[in-house]
PDB file with SEQRES, HELIX, SHEET and CRYST1 records, atoms N, CA, C and O in Angstrom:
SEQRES   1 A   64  UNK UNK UNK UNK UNK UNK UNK UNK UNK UNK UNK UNK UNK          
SEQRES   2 A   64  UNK UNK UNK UNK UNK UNK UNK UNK UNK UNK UNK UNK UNK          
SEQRES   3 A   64  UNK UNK UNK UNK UNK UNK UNK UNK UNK UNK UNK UNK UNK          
SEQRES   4 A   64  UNK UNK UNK UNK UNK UNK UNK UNK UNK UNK UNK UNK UNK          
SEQRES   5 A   64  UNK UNK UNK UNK UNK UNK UNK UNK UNK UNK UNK UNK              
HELIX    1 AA1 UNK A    2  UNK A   59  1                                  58    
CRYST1    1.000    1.000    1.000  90.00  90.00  90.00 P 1           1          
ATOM      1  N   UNK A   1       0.817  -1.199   0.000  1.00  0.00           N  
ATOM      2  CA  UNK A   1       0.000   0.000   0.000  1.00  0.00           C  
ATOM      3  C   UNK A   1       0.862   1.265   0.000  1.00  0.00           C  
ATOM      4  O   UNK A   1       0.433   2.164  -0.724  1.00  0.00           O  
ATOM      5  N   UNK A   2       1.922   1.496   0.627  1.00  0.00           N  
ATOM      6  CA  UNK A   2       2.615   2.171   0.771  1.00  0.00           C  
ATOM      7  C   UNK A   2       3.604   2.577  -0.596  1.00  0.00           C  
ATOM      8  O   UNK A   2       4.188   3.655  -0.699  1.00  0.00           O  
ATOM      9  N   UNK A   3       3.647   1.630  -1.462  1.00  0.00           N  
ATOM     10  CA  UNK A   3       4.270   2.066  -2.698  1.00  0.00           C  
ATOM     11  C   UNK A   3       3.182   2.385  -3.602  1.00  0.00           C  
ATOM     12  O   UNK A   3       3.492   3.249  -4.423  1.00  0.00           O  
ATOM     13  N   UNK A   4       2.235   2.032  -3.674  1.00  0.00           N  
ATOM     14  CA  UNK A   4       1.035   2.768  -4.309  1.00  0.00           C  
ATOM     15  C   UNK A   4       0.855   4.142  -4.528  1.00  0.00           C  
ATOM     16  O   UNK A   4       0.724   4.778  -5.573  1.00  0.00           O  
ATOM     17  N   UNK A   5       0.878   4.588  -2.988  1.00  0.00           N  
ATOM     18  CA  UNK A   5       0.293   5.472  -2.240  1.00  0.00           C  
ATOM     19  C   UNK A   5       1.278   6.542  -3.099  1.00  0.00           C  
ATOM     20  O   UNK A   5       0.887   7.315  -3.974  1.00  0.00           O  
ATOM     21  N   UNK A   6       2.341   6.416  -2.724  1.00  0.00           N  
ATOM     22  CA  UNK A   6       4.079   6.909  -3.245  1.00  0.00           C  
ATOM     23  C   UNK A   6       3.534   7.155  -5.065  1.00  0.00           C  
ATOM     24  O   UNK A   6       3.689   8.227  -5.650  1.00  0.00           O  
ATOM     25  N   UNK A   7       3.054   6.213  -5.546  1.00  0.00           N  
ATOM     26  CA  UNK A   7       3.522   6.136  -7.067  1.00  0.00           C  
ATOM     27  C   UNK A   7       2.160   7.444  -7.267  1.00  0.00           C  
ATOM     28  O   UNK A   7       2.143   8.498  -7.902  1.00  0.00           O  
ATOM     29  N   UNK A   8       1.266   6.850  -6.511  1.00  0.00           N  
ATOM     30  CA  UNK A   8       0.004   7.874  -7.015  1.00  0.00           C  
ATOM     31  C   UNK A   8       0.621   9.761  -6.802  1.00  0.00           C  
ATOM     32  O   UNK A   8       0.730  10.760  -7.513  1.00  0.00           O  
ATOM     33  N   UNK A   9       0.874   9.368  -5.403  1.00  0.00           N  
ATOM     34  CA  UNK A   9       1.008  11.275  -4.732  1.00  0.00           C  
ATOM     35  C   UNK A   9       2.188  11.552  -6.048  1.00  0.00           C  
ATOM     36  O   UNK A   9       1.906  12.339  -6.951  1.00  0.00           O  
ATOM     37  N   UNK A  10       3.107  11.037  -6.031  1.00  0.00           N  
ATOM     38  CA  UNK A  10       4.606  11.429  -7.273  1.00  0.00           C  
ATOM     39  C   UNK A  10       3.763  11.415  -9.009  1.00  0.00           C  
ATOM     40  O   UNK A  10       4.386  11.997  -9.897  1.00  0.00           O  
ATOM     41  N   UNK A  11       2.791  10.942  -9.275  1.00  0.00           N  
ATOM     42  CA  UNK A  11       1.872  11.291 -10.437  1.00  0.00           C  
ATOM     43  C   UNK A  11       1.177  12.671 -10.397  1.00  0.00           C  
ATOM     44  O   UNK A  11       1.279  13.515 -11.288  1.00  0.00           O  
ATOM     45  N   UNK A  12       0.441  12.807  -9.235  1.00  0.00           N  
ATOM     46  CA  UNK A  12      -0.037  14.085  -9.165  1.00  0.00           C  
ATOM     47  C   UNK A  12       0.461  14.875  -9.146  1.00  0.00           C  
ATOM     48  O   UNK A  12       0.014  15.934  -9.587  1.00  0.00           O  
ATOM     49  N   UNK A  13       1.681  14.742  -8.605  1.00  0.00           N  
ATOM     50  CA  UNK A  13       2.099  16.135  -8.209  1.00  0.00           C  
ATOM     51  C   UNK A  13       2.766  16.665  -9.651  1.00  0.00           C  
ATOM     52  O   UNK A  13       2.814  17.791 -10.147  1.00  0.00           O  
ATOM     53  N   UNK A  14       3.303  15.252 -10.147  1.00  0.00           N  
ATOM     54  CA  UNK A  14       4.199  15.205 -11.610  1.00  0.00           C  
ATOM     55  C   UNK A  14       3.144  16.343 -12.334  1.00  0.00           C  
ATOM     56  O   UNK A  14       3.357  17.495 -12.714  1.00  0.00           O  
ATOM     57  N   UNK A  15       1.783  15.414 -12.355  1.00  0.00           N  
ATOM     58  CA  UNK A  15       0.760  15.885 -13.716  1.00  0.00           C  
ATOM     59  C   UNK A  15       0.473  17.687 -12.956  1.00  0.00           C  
ATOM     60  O   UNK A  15       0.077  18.597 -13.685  1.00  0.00           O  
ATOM     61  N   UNK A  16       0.664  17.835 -11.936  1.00  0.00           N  
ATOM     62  CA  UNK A  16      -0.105  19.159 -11.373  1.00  0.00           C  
ATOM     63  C   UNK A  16       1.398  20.132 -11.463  1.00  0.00           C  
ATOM     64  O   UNK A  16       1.265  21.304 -11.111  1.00  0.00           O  
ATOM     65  N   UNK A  17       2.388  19.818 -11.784  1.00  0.00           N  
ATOM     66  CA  UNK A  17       3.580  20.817 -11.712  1.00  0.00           C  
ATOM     67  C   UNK A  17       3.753  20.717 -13.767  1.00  0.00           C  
ATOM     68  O   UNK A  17       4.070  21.705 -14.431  1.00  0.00           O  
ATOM     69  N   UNK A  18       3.614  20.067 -14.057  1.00  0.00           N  
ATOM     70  CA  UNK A  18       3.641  20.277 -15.680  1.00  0.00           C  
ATOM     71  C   UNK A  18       2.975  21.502 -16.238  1.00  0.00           C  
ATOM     72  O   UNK A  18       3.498  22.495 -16.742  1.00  0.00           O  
ATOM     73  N   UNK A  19       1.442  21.157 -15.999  1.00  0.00           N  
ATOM     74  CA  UNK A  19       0.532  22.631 -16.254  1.00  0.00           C  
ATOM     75  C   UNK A  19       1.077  24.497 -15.592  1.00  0.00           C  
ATOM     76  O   UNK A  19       0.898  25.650 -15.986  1.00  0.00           O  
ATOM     77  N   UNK A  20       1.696  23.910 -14.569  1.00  0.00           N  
ATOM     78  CA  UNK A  20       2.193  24.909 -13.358  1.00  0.00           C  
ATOM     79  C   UNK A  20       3.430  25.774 -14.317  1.00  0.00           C  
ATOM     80  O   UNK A  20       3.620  26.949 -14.631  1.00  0.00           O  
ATOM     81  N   UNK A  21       4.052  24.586 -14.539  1.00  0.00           N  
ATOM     82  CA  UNK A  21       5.795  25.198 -14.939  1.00  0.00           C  
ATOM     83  C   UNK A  21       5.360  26.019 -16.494  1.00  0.00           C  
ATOM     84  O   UNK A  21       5.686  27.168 -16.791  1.00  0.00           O  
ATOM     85  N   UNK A  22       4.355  24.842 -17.542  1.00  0.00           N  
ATOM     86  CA  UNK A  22       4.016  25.568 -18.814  1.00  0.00           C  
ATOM     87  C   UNK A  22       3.559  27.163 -18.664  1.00  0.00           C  
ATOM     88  O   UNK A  22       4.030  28.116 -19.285  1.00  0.00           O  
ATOM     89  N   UNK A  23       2.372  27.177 -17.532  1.00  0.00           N  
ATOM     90  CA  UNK A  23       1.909  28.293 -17.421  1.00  0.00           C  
ATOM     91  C   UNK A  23       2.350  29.537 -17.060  1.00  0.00           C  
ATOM     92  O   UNK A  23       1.758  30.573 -17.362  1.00  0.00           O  
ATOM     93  N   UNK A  24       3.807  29.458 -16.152  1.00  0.00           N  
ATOM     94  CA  UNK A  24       4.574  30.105 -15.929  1.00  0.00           C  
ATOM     95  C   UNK A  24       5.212  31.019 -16.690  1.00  0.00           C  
ATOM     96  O   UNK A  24       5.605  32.162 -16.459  1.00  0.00           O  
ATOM     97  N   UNK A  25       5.273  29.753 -18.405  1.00  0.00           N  
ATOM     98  CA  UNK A  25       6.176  30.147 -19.246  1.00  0.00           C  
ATOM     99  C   UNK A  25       5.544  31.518 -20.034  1.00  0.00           C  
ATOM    100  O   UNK A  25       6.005  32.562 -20.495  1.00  0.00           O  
ATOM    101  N   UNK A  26       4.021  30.788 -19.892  1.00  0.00           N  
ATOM    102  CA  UNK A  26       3.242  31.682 -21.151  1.00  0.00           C  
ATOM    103  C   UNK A  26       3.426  33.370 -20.398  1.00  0.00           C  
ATOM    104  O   UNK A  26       3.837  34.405 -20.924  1.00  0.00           O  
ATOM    105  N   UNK A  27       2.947  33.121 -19.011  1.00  0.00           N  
ATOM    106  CA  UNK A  27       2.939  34.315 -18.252  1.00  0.00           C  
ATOM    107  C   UNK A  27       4.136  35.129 -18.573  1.00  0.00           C  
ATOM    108  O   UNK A  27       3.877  36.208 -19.108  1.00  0.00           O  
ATOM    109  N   UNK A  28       5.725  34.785 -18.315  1.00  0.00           N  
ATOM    110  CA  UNK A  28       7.059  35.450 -18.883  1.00  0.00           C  
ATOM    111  C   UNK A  28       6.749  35.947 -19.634  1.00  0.00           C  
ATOM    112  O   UNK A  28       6.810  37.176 -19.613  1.00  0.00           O  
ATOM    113  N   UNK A  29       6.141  35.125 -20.932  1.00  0.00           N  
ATOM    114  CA  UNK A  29       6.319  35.998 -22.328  1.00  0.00           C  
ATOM    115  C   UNK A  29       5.429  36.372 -22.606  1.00  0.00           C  
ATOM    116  O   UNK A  29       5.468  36.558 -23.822  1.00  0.00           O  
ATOM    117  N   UNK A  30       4.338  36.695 -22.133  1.00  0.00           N  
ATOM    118  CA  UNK A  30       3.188  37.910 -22.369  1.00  0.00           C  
ATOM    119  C   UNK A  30       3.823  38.863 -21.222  1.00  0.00           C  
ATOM    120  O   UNK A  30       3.486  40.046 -21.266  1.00  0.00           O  
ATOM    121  N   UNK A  31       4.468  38.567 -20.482  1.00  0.00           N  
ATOM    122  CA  UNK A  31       5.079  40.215 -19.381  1.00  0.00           C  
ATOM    123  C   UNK A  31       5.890  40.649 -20.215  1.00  0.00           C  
ATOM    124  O   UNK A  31       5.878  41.826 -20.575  1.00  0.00           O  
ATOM    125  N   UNK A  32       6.951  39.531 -20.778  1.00  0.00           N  
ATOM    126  CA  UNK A  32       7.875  40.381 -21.923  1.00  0.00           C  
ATOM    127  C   UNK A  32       7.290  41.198 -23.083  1.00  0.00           C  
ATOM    128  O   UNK A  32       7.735  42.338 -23.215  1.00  0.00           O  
ATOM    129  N   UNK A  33       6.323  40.757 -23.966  1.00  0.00           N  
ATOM    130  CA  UNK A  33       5.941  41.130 -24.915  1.00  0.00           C  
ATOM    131  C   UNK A  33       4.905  42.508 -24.229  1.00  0.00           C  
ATOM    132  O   UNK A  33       4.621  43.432 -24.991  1.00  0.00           O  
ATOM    133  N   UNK A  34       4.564  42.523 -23.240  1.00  0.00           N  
ATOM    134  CA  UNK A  34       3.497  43.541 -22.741  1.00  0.00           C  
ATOM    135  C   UNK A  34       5.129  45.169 -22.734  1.00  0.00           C  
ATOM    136  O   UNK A  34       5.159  46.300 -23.220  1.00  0.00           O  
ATOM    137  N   UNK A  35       6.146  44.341 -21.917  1.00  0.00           N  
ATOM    138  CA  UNK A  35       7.250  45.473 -21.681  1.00  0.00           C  
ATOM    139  C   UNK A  35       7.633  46.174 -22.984  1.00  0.00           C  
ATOM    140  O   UNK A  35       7.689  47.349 -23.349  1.00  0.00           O  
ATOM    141  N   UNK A  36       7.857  45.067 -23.499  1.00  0.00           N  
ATOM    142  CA  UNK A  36       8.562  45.498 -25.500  1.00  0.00           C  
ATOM    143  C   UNK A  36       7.402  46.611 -25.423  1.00  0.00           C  
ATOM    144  O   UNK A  36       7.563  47.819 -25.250  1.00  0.00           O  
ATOM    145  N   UNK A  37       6.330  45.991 -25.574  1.00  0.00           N  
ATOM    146  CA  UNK A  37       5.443  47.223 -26.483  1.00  0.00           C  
ATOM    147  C   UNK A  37       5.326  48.327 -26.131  1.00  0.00           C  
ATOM    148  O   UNK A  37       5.198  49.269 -26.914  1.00  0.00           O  
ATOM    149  N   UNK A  38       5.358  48.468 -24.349  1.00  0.00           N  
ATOM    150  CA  UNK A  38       5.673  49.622 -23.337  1.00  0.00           C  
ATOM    151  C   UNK A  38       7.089  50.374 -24.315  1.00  0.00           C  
ATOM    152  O   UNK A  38       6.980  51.301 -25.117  1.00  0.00           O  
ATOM    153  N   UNK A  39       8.302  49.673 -23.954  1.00  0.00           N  
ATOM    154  CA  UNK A  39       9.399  50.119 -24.209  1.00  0.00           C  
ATOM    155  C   UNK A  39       8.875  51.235 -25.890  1.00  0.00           C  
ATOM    156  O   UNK A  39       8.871  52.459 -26.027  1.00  0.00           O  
ATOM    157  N   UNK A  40       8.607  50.435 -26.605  1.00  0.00           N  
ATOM    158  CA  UNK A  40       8.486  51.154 -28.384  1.00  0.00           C  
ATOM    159  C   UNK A  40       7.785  51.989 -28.194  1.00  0.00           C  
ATOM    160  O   UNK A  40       8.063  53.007 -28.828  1.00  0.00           O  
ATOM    161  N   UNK A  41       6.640  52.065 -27.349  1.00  0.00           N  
ATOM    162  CA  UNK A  41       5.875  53.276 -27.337  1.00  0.00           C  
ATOM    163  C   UNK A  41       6.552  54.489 -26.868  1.00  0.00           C  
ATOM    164  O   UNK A  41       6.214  55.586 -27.314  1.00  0.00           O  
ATOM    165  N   UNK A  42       7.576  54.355 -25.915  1.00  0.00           N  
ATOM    166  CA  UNK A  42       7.563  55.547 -25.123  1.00  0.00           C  
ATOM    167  C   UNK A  42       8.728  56.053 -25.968  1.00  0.00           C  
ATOM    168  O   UNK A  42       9.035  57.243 -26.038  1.00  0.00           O  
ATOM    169  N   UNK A  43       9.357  55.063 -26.606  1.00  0.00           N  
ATOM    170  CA  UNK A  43      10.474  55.523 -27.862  1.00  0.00           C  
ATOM    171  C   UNK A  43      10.021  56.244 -29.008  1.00  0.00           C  
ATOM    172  O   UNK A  43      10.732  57.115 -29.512  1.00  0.00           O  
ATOM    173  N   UNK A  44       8.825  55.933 -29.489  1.00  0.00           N  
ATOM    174  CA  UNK A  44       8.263  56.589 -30.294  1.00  0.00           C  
ATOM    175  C   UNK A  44       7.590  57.869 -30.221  1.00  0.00           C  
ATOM    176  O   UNK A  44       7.327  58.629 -31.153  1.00  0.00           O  
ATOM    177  N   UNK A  45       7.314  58.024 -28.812  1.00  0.00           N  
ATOM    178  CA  UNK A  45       6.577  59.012 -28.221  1.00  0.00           C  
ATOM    179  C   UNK A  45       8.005  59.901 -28.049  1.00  0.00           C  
ATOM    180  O   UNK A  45       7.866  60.901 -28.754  1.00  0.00           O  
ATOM    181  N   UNK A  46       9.107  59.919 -27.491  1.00  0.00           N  
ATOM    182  CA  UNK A  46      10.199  60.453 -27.257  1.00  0.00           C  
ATOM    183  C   UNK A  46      10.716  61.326 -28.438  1.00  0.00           C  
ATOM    184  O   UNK A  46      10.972  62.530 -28.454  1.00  0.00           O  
ATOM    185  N   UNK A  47      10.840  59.962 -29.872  1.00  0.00           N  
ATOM    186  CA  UNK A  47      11.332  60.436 -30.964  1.00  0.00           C  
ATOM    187  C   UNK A  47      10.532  61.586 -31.331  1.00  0.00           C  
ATOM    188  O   UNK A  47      11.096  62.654 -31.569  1.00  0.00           O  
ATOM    189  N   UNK A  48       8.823  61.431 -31.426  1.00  0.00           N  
ATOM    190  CA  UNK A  48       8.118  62.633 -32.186  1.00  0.00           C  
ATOM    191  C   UNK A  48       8.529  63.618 -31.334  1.00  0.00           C  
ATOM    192  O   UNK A  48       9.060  64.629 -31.794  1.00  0.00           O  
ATOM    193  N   UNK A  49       8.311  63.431 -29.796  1.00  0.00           N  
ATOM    194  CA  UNK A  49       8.283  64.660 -28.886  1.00  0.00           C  
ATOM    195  C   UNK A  49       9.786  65.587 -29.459  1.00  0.00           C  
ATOM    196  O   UNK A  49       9.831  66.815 -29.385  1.00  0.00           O  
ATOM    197  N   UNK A  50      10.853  64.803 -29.976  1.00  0.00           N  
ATOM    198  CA  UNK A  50      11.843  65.110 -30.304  1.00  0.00           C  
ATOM    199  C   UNK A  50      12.395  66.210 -31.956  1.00  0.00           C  
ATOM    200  O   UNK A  50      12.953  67.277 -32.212  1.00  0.00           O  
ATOM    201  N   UNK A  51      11.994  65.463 -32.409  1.00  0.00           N  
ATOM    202  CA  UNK A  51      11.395  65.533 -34.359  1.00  0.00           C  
ATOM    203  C   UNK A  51      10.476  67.312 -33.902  1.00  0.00           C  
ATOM    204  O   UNK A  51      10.634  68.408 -34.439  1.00  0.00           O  
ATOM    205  N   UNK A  52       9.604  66.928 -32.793  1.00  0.00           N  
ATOM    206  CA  UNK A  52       8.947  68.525 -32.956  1.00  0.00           C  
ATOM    207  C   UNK A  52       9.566  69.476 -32.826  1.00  0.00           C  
ATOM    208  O   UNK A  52       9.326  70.545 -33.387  1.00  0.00           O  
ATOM    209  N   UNK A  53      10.779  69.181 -31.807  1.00  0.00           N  
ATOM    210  CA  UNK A  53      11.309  70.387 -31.329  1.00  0.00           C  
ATOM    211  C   UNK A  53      13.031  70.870 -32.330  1.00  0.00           C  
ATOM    212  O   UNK A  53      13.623  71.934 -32.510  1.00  0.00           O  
ATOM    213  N   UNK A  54      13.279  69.449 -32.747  1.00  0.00           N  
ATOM    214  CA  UNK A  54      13.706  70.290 -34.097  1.00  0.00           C  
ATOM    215  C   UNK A  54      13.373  71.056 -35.227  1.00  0.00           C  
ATOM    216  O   UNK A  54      14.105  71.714 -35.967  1.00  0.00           O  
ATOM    217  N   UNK A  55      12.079  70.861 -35.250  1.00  0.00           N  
ATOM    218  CA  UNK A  55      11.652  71.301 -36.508  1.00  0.00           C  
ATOM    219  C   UNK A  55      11.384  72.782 -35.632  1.00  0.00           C  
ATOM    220  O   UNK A  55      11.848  73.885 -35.922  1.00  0.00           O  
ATOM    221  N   UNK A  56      10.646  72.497 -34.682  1.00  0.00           N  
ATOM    222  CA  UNK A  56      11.027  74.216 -33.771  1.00  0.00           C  
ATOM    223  C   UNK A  56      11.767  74.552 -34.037  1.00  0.00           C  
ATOM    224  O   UNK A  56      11.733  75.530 -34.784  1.00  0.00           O  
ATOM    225  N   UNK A  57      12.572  74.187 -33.767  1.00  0.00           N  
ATOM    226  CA  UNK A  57      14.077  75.244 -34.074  1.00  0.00           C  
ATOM    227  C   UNK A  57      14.294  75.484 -35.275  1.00  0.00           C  
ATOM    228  O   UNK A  57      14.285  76.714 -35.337  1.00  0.00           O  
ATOM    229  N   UNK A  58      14.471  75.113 -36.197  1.00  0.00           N  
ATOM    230  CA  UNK A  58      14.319  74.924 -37.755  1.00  0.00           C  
ATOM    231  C   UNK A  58      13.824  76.090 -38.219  1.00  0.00           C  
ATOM    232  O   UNK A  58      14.292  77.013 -38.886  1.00  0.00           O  
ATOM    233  N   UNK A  59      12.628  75.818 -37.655  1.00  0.00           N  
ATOM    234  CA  UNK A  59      11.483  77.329 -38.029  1.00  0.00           C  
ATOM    235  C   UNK A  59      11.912  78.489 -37.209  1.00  0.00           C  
ATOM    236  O   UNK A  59      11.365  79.511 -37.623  1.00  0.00           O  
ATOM    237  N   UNK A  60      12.539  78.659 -36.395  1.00  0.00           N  
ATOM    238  CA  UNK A  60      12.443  79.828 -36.045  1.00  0.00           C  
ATOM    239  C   UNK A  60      13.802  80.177 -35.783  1.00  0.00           C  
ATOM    240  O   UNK A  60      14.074  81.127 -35.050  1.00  0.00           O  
ATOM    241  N   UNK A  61      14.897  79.292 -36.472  1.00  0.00           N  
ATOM    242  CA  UNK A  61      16.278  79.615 -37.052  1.00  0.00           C  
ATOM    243  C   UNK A  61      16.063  80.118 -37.931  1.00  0.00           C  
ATOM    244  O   UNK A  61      16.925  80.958 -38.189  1.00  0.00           O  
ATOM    245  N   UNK A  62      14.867  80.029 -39.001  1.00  0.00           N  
ATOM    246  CA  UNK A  62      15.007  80.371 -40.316  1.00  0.00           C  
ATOM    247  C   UNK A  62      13.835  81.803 -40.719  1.00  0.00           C  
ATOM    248  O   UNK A  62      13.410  82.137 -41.825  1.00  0.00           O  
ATOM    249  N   UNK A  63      13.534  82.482 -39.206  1.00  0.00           N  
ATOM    250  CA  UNK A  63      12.332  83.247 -39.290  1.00  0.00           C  
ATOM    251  C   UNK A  63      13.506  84.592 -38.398  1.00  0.00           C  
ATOM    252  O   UNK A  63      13.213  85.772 -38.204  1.00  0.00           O  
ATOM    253  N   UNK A  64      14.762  83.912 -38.026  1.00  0.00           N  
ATOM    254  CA  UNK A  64      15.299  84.905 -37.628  1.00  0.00           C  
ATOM    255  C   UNK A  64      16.402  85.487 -38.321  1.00  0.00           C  
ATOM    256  O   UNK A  64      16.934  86.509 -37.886  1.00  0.00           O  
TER     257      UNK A  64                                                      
END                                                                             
């Protein structure tokens, strides 16, 4: 009974840490892919904020 008992609890836990560890994985890479998209946005947001204020200057290098 006692090796039963053993083979069953070491199955469950096997079959209940498989789903555990996969799910883990998916979670990483939707946090990663959530950061990336964070990261590009605020780069893109940076660049225009950037692009405007040259062209500021641009214009009013060329108005003086």
């Amino acid at each position: 009974m006692g090796v039963n008992c053993f083979l069953i609890v070491g199955a469950v836990g096997l079959l209940g840490y498989l789903p555990y560890g996969s799910g883990k994985k998916v979670v990483e890479d939707m946090a990663n892919q959530l950061m990336d998209q964070a990261t590009n946005r605020v780069q893109d947001h940076v660049d225009i904020s950037l692009q405007a204020r040259e062209q500021a200057i641009t214009v009013n290098n060329h108005a003086v």
